[in-house]
C-alpha positions as CSV (number, residue, x, y, z in Angstrom):
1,X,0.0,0.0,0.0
2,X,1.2,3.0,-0.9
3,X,1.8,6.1,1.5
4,X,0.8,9.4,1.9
5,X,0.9,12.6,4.8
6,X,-1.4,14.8,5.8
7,X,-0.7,18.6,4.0
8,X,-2.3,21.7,5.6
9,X,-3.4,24.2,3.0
10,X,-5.7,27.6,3.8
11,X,-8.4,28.4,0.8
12,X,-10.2,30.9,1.3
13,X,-9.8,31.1,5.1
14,X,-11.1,27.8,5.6
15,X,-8.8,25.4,7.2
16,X,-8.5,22.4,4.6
17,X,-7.1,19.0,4.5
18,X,-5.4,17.4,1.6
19,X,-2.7,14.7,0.9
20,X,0.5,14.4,-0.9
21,X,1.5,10.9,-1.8
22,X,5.0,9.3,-2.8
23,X,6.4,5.6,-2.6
24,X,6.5,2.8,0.0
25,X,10.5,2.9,-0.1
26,X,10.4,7.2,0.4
27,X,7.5,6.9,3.7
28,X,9.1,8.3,6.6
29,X,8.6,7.8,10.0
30,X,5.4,9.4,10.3
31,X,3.4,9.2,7.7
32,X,-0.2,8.1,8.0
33,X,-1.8,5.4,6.0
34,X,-5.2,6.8,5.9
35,X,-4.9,9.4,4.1
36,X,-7.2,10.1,0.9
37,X,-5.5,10.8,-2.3
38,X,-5.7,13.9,-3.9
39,X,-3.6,16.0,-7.0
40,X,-0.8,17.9,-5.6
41,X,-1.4,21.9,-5.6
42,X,0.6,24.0,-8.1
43,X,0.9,27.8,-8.1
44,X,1.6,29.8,-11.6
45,X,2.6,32.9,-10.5
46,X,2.7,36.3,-13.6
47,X,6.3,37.4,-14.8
48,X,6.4,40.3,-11.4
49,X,6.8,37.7,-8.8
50,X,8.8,36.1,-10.4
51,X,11.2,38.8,-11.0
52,X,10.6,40.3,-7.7
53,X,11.7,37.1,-6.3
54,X,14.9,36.7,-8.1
55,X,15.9,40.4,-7.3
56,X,15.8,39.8,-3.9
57,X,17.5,36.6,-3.4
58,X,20.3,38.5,-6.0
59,X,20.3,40.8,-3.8
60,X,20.7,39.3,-0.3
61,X,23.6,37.3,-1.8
62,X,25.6,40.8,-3.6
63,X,25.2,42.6,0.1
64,X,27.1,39.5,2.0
65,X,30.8,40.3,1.9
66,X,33.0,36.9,1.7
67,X,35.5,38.3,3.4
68,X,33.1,38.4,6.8
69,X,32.4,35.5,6.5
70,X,34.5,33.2,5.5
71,X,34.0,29.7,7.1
72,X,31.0,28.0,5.6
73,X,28.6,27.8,8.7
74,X,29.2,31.3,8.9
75,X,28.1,31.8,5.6
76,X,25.4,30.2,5.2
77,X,23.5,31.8,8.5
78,X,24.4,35.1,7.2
79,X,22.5,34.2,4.3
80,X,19.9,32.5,5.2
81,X,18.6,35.7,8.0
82,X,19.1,37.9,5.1
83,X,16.6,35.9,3.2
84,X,13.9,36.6,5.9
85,X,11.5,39.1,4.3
86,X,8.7,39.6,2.3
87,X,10.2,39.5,-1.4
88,X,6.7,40.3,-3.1
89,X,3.5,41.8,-1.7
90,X,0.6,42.8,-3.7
91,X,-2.3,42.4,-6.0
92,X,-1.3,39.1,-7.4
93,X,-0.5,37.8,-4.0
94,X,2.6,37.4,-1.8
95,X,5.9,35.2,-0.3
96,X,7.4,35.1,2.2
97,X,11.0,33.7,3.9
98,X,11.6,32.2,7.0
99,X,14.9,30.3,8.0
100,X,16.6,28.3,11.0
101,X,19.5,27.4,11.5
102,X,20.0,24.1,13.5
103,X,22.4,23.6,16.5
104,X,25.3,21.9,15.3
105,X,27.4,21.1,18.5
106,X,27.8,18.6,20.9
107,X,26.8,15.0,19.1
108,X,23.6,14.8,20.1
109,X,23.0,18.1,18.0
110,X,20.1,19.0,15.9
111,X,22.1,18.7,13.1
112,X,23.7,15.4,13.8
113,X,20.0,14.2,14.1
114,X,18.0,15.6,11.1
115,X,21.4,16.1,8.7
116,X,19.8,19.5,7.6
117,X,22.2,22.3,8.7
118,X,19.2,24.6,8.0
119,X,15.9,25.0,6.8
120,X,13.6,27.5,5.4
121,X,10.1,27.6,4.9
122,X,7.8,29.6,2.2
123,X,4.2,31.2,2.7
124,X,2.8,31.7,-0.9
125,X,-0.7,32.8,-1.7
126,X,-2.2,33.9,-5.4
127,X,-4.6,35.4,-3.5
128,X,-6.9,32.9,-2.7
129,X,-4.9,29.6,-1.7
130,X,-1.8,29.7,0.7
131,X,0.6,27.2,1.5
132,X,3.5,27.3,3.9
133,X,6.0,24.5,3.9
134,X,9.1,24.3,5.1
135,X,13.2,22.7,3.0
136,X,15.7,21.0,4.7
137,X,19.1,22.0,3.0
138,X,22.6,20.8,3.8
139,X,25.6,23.3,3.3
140,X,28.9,22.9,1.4
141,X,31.3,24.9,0.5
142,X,32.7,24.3,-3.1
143,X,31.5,22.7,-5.9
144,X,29.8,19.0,-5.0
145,X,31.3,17.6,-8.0
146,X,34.8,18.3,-6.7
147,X,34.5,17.2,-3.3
148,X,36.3,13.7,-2.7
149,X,35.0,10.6,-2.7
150,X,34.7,10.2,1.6
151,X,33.7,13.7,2.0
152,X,30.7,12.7,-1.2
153,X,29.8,9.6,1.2
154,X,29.8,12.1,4.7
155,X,27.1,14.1,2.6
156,X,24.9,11.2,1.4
157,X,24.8,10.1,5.3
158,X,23.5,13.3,5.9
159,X,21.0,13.6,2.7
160,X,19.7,9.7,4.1
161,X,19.2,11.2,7.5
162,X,16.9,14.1,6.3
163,X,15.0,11.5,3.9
164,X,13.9,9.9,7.3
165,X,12.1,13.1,8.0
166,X,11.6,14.7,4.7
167,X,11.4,13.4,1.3
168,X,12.8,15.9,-0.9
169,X,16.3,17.6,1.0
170,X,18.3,19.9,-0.8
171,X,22.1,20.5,-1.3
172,X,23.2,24.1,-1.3
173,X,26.6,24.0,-2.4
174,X,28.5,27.5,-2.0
175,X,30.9,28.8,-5.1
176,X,33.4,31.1,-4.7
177,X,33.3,33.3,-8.1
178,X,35.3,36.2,-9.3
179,X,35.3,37.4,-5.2
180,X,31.9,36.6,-4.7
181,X,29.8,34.0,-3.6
182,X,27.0,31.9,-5.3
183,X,24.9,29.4,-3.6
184,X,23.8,26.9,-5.5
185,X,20.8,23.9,-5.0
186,X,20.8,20.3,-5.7
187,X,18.8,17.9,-5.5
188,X,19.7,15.6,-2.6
189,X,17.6,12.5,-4.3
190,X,19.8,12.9,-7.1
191,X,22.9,12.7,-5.3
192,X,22.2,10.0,-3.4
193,X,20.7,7.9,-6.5
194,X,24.0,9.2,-8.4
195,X,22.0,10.9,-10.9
196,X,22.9,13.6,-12.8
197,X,21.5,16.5,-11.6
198,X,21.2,20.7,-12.0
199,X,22.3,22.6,-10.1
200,X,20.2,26.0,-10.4
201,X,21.2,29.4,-8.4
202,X,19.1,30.1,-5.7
203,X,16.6,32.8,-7.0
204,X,16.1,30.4,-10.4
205,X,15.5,27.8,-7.5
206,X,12.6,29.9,-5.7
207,X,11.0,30.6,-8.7
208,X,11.1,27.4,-10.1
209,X,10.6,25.0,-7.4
210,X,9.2,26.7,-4.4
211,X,6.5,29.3,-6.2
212,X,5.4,26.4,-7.9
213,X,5.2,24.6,-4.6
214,X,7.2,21.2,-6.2
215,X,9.1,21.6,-3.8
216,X,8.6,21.8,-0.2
217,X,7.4,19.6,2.7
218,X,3.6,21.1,3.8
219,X,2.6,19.1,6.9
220,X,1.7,21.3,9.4
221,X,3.2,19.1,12.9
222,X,6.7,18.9,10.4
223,X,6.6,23.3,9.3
224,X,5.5,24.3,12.4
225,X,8.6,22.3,14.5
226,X,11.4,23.5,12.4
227,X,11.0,26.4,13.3
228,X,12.6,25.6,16.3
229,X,16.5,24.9,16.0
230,X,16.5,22.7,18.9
231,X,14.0,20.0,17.2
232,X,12.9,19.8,20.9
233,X,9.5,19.1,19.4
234,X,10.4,16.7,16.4
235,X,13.0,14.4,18.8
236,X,10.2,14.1,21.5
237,X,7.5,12.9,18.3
238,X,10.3,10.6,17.2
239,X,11.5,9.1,20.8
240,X,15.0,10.6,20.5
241,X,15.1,12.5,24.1
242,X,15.9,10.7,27.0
């Protein structure tokens, strides 16, 4: 039997139920199995959010100075609380960014649990229909297809671990370019399956995977506890505290 989770969507101001479904081999720990099947929603947003969109991630990346920050975890929560915001508001609708950054010390971190070093999570709405859901992304600076082959293997144990909660991760892989800095996204899937993949800069990647709303885990109990860097919530659901 196949599975399927439970996805919070808000039409209309009603409070609605609907399910997103993918394979036996991807269900994760806490799907349900009695879930009704239903199409996935899509969003096709007009030429201005779109463009609004990819000017503000362009420019949230050109206002971070390397030179500040220079050590990848750094980096990448820089980045990620300049991407808090509002990047369109108006008569078509509106989105908006918010990001955590997991802990990452000590070995019974956050990090160490989900293998996300952060996530963000997207409110869309056209206006009528909103969705919120939240990406798990792992950080790496340099290009992935350069890393060597134990540091490749380190980063598919860490794609696997966010599988067990999630079941489309992301890479964001960092490029240093003519004194600047590019972050990239990748499918983890792909990486894992050692597919080839694209890898898309990230205002291509908001417009083209996250407006839509391919991308993007909706369940309400799974957006609303990773907003929390501890995971205090998501360990106590999955038995990991003590």
């Amino acid at each position: 039997m196949a599975g399927g989770w439970i996805d919070t969507t808000i039409r209309e101001g009603r409070s609605q139920k609907v399910s997103s479904w993918h394979s036996h081999a991807e269900r994760d720990i806490f799907q349900r199995k009695d879930n009704h099947h239903l199409p996935r929603h899509t969003f096709s947003f007009p030429e201005e959010i779109r463009n609004a969109v990819k000017q503000y991630t362009k420019s949230r990346i050109e206002r971070l100075d390397p030179r500040r920050y220079t050590q990848e975890p750094q980096y990448y929560v820089a980045l990620i609380h300049d991407l808090e915001g509002v990047p369109y508001e108006g008569a078509y609708g509106f989105v908006r960014f918010e990001a955590t950054a997991f802990n990452d010390r000590a070995p019974n971190s956050s990090e160490s649990i989900l293998g996300a070093d952060f996530a963000i999570t997207a409110t869309i709405s056209d206006g009528n229909l909103t969705v919120r859901k939240a990406i798990l992304f792992q950080a790496k600076r340099g290009a992935i297809e350069k890393m060597i082959p134990s540091k490749i293997e380190g980063l598919k144990d860490d794609i696997k671990k966010m599988k067990r909660w999630t079941r489309s991760p992301k890479v964001m892989e960092i490029l240093d370019e003519n004194g600047t800095r590019q972050p990239r996204i990748i499918s983890g899937n792909y990486l894992i399956a050692d597919r080839k993949y694209t890898s898309l800069n990230l205002g291509d990647y908001f417009v083209r995977r996250v407006l839509t709303t391919f991308d993007g885990d909706t369940r309400e109990f799974f957006v609303d506890e990773v907003q929390d860097s501890s995971l205090i919530k998501l360990r106590i659901r999955a038995g990991l505290t003590r």
